[in-house]
C-alpha positions as CSV (number, residue, x, y, z in Angstrom):
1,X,23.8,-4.1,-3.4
2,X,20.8,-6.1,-5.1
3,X,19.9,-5.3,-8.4
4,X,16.5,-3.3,-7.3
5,X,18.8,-1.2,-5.4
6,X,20.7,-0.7,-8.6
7,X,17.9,0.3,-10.1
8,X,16.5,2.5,-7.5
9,X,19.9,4.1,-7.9
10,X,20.2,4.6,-11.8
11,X,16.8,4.9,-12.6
12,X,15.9,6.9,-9.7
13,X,18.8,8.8,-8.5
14,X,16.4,11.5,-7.2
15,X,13.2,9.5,-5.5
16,X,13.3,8.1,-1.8
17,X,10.7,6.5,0.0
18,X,7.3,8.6,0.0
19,X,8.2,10.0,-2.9
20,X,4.3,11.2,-3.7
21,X,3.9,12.8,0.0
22,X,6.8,14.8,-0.7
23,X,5.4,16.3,-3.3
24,X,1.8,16.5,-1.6
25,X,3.5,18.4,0.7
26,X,4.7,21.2,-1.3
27,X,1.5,21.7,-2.9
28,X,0.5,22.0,0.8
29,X,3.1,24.2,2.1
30,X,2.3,27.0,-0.9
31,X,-0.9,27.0,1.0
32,X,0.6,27.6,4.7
33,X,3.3,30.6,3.1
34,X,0.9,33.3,5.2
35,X,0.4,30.8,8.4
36,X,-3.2,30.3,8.4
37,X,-5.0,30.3,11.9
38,X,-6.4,26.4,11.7
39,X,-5.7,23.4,9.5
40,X,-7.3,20.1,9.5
41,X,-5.5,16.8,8.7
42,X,-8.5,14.8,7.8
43,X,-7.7,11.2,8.2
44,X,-4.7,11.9,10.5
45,X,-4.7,8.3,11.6
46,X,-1.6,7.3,14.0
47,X,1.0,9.9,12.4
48,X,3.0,7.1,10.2
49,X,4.0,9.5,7.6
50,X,6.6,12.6,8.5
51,X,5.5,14.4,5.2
52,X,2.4,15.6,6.6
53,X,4.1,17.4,9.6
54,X,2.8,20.6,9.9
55,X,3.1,21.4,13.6
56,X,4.3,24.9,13.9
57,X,3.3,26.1,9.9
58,X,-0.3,27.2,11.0
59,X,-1.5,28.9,14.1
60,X,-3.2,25.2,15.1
61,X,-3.2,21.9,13.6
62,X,-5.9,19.7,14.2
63,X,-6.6,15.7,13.0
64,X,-9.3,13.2,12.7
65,X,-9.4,10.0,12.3
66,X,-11.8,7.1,13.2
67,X,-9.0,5.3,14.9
68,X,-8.1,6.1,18.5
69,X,-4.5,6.9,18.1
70,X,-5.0,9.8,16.6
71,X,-5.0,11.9,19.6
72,X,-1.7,10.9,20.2
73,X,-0.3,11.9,17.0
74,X,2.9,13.4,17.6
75,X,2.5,16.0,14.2
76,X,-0.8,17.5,15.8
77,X,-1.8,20.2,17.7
78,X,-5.4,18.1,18.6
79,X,-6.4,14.7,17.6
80,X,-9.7,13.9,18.1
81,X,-11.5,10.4,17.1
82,X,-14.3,11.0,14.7
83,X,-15.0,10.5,11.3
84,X,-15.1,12.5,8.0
85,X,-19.2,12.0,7.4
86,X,-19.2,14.2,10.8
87,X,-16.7,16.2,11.6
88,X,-16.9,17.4,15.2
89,X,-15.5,21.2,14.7
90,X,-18.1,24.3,13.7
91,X,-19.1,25.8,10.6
92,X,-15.8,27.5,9.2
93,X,-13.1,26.8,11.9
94,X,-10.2,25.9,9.7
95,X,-8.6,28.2,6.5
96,X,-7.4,24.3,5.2
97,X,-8.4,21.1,5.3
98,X,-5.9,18.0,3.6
99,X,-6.8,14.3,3.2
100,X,-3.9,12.1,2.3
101,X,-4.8,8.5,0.9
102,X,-7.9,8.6,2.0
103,X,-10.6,9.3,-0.5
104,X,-10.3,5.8,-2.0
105,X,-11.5,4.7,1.4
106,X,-14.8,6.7,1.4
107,X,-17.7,4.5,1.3
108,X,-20.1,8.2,1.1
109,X,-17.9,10.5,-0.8
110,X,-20.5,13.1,-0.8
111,X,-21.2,13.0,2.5
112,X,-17.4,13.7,3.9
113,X,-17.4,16.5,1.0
114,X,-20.4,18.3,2.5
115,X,-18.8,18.2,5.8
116,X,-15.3,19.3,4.5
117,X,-16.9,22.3,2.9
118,X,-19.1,23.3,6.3
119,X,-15.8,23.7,8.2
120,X,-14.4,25.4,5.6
121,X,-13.9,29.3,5.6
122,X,-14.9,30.9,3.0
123,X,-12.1,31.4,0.6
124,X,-10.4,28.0,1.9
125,X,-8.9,25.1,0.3
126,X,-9.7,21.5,0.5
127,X,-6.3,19.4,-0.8
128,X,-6.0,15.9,-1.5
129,X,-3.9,13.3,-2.9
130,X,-5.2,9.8,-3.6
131,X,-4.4,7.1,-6.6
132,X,-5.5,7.7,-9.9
133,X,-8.8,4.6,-10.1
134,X,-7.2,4.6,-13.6
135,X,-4.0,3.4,-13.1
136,X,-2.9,-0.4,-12.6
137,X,-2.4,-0.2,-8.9
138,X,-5.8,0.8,-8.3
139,X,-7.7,-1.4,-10.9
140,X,-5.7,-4.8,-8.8
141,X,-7.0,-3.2,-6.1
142,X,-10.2,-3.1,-7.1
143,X,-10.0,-6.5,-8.1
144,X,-8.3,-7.9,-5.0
145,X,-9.7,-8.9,-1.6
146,X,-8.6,-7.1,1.4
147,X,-6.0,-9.2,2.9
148,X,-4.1,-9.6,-0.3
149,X,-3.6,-5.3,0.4
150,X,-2.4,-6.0,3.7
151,X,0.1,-8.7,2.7
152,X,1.3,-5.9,0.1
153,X,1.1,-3.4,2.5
154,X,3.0,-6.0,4.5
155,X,6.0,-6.2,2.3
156,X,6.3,-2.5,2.2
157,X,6.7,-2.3,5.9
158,X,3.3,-1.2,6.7
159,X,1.4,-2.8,10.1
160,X,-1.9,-4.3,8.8
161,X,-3.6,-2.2,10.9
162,X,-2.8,0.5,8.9
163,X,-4.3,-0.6,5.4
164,X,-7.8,-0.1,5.3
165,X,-10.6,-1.1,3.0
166,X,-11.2,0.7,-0.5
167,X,-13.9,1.9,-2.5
168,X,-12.5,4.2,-5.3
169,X,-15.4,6.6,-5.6
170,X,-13.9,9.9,-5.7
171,X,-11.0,8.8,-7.4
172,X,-10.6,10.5,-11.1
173,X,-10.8,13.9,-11.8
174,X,-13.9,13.6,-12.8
175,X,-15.5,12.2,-9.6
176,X,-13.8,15.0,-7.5
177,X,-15.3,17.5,-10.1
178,X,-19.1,16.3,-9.6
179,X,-18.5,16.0,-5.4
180,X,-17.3,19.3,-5.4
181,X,-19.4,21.3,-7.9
182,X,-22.7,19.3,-6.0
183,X,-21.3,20.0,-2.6
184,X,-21.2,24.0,-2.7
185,X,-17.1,24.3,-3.6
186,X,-16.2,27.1,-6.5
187,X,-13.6,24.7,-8.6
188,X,-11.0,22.6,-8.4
189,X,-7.5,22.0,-10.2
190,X,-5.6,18.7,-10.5
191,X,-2.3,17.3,-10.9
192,X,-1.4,13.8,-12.2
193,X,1.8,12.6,-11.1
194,X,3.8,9.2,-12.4
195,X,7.1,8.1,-10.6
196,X,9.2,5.5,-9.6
197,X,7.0,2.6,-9.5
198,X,6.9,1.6,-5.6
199,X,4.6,-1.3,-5.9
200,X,6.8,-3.4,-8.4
201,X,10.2,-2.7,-7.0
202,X,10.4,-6.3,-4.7
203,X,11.3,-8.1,-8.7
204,X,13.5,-6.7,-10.8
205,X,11.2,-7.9,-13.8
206,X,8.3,-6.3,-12.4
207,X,10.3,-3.0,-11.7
208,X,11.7,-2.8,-15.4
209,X,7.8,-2.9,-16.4
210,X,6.5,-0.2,-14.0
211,X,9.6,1.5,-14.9
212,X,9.1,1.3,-19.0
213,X,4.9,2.1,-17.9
214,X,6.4,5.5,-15.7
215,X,8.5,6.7,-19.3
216,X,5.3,5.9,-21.2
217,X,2.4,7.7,-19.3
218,X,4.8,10.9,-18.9
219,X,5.8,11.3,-22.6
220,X,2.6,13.4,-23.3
221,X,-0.1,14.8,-20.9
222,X,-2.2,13.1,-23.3
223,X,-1.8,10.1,-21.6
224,X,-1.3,11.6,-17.8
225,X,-5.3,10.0,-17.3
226,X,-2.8,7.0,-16.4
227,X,-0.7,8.4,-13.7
228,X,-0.8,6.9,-10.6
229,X,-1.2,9.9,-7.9
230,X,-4.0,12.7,-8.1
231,X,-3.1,15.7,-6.3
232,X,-6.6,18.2,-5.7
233,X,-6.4,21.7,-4.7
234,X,-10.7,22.0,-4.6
235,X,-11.4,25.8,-3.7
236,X,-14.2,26.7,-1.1
């Protein structure tokens, strides 16, 4: 056992891999208690992350993606190519719509808002969970050309196919306020989230920082502006 594993082990007894999407997905599974007719999975992509399996929790799940393997994704109903500035479904066909990791990657924030909200009942939710532009992952992000993300990504596990460009623009609670209050939604509530610190964990140095920089940012929700994942439950 190497020392990171160590450390995954006694600093971490109770976080695995995906840590975040698990809890993305109970905040999305209070929303599926009463089995709503139609969900959306918006940016379903190729169906790489088993957290957002919902087959079977709503009456039908459907996905979109721009990429073409999305219609074979195995945690969908339907898959259907498209993209979130133009959804191809009618006014008010889904009780739900999700997004996960994916508004850092909206170059027209306002745009896929507007859309999200057209397809929206009444009375339906809009829930997403994307990194926190004020925490250090994002800001080297920011800072950092694409293929450096990939070779990141890389190291994780993850195809570079699957890391995609970024533009942070609906990325603080703030942003995701003024799209939704200037795209017809009622309100939204947030939740700020700081765990075990995935992107440092190849060093043992660099794990002992994100690990002092987790105990830090969750002493107070003073300082929870620094957590890493932002989880929005934005109410149509």
């Amino acid at each position: 056992m190497g020392l990171t594993d160590w450390m995954d082990r006694n600093l971490y007894p109770e976080s695995g891999d995906n840590w975040d999407d698990v809890a993305f997905r109970e905040v999305i599974l209070r929303h599926l208690e009463d089995r709503p007719d139609a969900i959306l999975d918006l940016g379903a992509g190729a169906g790489i992350v088993p957290q957002m399996g919902f087959k079977g929790l709503a009456g039908r799940v459907c996905g979109v993606d721009p990429d073409p393997r999305v219609v074979d994704n195995p945690y969908l109903d339907e898959g259907v190519q498209g993209v979130g500035e133009e959804i191809p479904y009618p006014d008010g066909t889904f009780d739900l719509v999700f997004s996960d990791n994916v508004l850092e990657h909206l170059e027209r924030p306002e745009e896929v808002f507007r859309e999200v909200r057209r397809v929206l009942r009444d009375g339906g939710v809009f829930i997403t969970k994307t990194p926190n532009r004020r925490h250090y992952v994002p800001l080297v992000a920011s800072l950092t050309p694409h293929r450096f993300h990939q070779w990141v990504n890389a190291r994780r596990g993850r195809d570079a196919e699957d890391t995609f460009p970024t533009f942070y623009r609906a990325n603080t609670p703030g942003a995701v306020r003024r799209l939704a209050e200037i795209t017809g939604f009622s309100g939204v509530t947030y939740t700020l989230l700081e765990g075990r610190p995935e992107y440092l964990r190849r060093n043992p140095l660099t794990y002992l920082a994100g690990f002092v920089y987790e105990r830090i940012v969750n002493v107070s929700n003073l300082l929870s502006p620094f957590r890493v994942v932002l989880i929005s439950e934005i109410r149509a």
